[in-house]
VEXVOKOL-90541 format. One line per 10 residues: their letters; for each residue x, y, z of C-alpha. Coordinates in pm, 1 decimal, padded with zeros to 6 digits. Example, Ala and Ser with C-alpha at 12.3 -4.5 7.8 and 13.67 -1.06 7.14 Angstrom:
% residues 2
as = 01230.0/-00450.0/00780.0; 01367.0/-00106.0/00714.0
% end
This chain:
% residues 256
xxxxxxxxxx = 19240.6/-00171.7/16179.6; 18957.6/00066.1/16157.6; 18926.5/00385.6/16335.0; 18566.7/00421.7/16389.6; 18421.0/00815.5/16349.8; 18224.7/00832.0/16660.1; 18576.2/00710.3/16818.1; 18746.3/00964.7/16672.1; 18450.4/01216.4/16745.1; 18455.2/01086.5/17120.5
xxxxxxxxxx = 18832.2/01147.2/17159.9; 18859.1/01470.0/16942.6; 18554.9/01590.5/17218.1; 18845.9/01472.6/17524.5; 19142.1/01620.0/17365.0; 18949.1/01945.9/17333.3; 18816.0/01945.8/17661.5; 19132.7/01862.3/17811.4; 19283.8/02130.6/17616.7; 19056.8/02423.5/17724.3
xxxxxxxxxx = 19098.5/02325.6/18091.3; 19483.4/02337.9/18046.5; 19466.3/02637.0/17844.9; 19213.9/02903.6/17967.5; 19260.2/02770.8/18330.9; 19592.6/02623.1/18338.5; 19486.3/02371.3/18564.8; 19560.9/01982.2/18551.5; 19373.6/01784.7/18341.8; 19367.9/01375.8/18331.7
xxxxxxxxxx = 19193.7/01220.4/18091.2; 19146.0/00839.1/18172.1; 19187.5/00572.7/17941.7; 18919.6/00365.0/18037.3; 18562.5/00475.5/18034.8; 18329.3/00407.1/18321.4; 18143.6/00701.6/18349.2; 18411.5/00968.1/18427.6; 18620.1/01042.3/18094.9; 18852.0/01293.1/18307.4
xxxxxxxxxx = 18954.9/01458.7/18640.4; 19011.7/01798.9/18696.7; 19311.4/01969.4/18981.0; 19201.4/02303.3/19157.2; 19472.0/02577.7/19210.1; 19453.2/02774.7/19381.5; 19586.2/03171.8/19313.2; 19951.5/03096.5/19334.2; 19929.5/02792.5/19083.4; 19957.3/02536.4/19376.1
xxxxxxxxxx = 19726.3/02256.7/19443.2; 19430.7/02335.9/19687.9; 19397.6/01897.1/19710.2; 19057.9/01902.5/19568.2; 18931.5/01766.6/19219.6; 18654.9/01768.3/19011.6; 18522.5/01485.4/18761.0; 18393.9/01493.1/18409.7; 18203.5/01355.1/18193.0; 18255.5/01436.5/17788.2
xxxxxxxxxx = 17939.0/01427.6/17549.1; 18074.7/01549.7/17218.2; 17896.8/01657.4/16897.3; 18011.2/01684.7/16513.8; 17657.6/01848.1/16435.7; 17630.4/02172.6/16305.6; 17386.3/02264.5/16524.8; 17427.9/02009.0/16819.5; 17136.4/01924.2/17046.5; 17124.7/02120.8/17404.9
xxxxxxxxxx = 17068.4/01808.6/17632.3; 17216.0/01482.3/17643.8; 17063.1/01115.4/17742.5; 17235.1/00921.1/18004.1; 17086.3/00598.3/18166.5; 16950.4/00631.0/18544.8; 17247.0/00391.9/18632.5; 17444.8/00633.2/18536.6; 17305.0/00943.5/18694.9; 17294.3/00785.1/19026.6
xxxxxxxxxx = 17692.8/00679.0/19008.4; 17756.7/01030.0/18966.1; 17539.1/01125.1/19273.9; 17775.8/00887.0/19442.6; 18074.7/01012.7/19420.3; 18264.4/01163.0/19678.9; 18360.9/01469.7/19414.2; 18159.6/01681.9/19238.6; 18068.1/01572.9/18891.4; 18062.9/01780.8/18564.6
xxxxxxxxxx = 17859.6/01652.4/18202.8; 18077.5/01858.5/17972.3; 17928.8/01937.6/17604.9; 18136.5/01991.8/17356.2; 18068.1/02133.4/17000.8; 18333.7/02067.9/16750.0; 18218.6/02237.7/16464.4; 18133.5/02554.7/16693.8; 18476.9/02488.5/16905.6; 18243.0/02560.1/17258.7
xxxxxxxxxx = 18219.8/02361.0/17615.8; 17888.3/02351.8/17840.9; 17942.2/02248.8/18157.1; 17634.5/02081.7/18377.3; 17726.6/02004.4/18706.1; 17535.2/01691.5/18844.4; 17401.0/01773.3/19179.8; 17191.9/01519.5/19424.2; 16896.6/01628.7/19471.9; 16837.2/01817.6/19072.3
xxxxxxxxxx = 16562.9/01693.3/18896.4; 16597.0/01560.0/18538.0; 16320.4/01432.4/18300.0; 16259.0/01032.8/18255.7; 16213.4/00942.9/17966.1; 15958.9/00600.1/17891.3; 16225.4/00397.4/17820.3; 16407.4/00520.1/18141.9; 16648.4/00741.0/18019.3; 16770.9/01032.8/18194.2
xxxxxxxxxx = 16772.2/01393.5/18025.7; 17063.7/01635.6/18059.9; 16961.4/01992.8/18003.3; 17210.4/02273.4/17912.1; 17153.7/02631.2/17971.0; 17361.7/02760.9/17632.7; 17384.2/03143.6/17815.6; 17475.1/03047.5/18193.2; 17681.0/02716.9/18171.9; 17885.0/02858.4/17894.5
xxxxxxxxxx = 18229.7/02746.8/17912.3; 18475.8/03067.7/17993.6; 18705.9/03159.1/18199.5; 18481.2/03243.0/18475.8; 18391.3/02903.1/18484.0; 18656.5/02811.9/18691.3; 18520.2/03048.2/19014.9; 18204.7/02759.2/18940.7; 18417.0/02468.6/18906.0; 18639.7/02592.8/19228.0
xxxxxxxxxx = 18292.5/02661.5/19408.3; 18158.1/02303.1/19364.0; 18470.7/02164.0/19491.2; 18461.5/02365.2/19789.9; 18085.2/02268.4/19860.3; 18148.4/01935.0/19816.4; 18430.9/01936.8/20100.7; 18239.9/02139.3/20297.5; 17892.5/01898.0/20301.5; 18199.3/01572.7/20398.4
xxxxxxxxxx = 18297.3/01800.4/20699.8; 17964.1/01920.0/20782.8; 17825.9/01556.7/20761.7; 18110.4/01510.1/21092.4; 18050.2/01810.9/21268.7; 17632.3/01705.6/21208.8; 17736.3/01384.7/21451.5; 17978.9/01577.8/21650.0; 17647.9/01802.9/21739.8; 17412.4/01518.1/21775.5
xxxxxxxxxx = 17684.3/01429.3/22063.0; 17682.5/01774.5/22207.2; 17289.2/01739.4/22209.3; 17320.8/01394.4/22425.3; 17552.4/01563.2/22711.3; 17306.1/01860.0/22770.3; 16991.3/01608.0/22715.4; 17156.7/01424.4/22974.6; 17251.7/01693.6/23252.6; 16876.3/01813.2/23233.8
xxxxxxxxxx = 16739.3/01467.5/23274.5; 16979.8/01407.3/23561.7; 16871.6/01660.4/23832.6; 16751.8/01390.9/24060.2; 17063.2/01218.7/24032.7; 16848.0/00870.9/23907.7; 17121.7/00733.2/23660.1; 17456.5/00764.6/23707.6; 17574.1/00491.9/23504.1; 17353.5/00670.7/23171.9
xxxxxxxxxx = 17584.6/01038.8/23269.6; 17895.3/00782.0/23284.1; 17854.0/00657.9/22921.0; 17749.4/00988.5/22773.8; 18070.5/01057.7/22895.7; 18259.2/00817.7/22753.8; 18036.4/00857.5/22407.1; 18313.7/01222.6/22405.7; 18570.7/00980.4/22244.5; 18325.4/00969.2/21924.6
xxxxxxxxxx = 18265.6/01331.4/21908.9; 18622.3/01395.9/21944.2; 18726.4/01157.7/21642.5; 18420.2/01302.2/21467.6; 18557.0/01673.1/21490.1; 18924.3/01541.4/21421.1; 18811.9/01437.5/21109.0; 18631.4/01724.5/21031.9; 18973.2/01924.2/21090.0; 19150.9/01722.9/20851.7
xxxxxxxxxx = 18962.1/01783.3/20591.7; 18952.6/02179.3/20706.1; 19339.3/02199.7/20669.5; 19390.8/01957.4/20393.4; 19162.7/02154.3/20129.3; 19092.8/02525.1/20351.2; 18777.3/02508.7/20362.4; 18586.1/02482.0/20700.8; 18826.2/02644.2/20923.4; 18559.3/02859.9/21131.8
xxxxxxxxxx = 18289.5/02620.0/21181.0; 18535.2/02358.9/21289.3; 18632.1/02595.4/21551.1; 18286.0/02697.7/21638.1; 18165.1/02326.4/21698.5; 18501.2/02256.5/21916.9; 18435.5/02570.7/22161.0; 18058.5/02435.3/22162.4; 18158.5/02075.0/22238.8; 18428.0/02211.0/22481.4
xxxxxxxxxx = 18142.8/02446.7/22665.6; 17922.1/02142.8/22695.5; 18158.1/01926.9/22867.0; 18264.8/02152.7/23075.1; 17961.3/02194.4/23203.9; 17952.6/01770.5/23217.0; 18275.6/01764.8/23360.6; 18109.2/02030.2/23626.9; 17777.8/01843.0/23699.9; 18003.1/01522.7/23772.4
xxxxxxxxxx = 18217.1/01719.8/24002.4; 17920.6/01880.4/24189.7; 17768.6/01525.9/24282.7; 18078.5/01418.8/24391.0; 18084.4/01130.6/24084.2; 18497.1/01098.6/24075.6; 18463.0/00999.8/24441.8; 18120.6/00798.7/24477.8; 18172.6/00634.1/24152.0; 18533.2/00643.6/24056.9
xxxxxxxxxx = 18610.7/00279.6/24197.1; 18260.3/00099.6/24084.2; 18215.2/-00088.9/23789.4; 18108.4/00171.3/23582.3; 18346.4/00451.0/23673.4; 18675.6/00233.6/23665.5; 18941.9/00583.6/23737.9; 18788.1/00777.9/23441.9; 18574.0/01006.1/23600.0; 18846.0/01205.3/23754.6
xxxxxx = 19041.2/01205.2/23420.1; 18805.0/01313.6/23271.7; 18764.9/01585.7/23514.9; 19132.6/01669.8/23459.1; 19097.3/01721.5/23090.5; 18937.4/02074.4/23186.7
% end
């Protein structure tokens, strides 16, 4: 059985990788066995050596040149499954005749040079994505901005909610629609899943702590001031036993 050299280059690339994340960082590194487009996964710690929850993918490109190449071609398939991941991905270069690691982390919206024949271009900036021990405030940083775009994506529909019940007390002073205040009112349920979500995430990986708190006193104010509105017209008693009301008006009045 033959052991190929760009194999052996490929793995020898891995092993050091893996090697230089465990030893200058001493965090976890996984290195997967099958290939399909992430070669390894990356654990944050976090100051006391425990885990923080969050990871971090990579992608090795290894050299044997003596003077490897500063960019890499990947196809646009490729690129865009790294754009789709839920973690933040990392196109590592390694160097084995110089013994160095650049790290390039893939980011949505950065924009790479197309090639004719499709390809995609990595760039790497040999000064500032220098592998070193510093690297892992940059590694830590894009884990921590990719948890806090999932819980900002939540609290963006937990505000688009909190837009609706103000919308909806200004449109209402004539008292036209009852039924429309009724179902913005029942819409809370969303916003409240929405920002329980966004918690989760918070306490699972700390990250997002004060702006989940911020967007639950907002919420809070604005149904309040709902909860107010409905009280004012007398809704829990005019509307309480009609087909749209059904009894929840008054919980909901309760819940203050």
């Amino acid at each position: 059985m033959k052991y190929p050299s760009k194999i052996a280059t490929g793995d020898a690339g891995e092993y050091f990788f893996a090697y230089k994340i465990s030893y200058v960082l001493g965090w976890p590194c996984r290195l997967f066995d099958i290939d399909i487009g992430i070669d390894a996964q990356v654990e944050i710690l976090d100051e006391n050596r425990n885990s923080t929850g969050r990871f971090v993918a990579f992608q090795v490109k290894t050299s044997a040149d003596e003077e490897p190449q500063p960019y890499w071609y990947v196809s646009k398939n490729q690129l865009d499954y790294w754009r789709d991941m839920d973690i933040p991905v990392f196109v590592a270069l390694v160097s084995l005749k110089k013994q160095t690691i650049h790290l390039h982390q893939i980011k949505k919206k950065s924009r790479y040079h197309i090639t004719e024949k499709d390809s995609v271009r990595i760039d790497f900036d040999l000064v500032n994505e220098h592998f070193t021990e510093s690297s892992g405030k940059r590694i830590k940083a894009a884990a921590e901005e990719s948890t806090m775009s999932a819980i900002e994506e939540h609290l963006s529909k937990v505000q688009i909610k909190i837009d609706e019940v103000k919308s909806a007390i200004e449109e209402m002073d004539d008292y036209s629609d009852p039924p429309s205040l009724i179902d913005i009112m029942n819409s809370r349920w969303g916003a409240y899943n929405d920002l329980l979500q966004a918690k989760t995430l918070s306490a699972s990986y700390k990250v997002g702590a004060p702006e989940c708190k911020k967007m639950e006193e907002i919420l809070e104010a604005a149904l309040n001031e709902l909860r107010t509105f409905m009280e004012d017209w007398n809704m829990h008693i005019d509307w309480d036993d009609r087909k749209y009301g059904d009894g929840e008006i008054q919980k909901f009045i309760d819940e203050a």
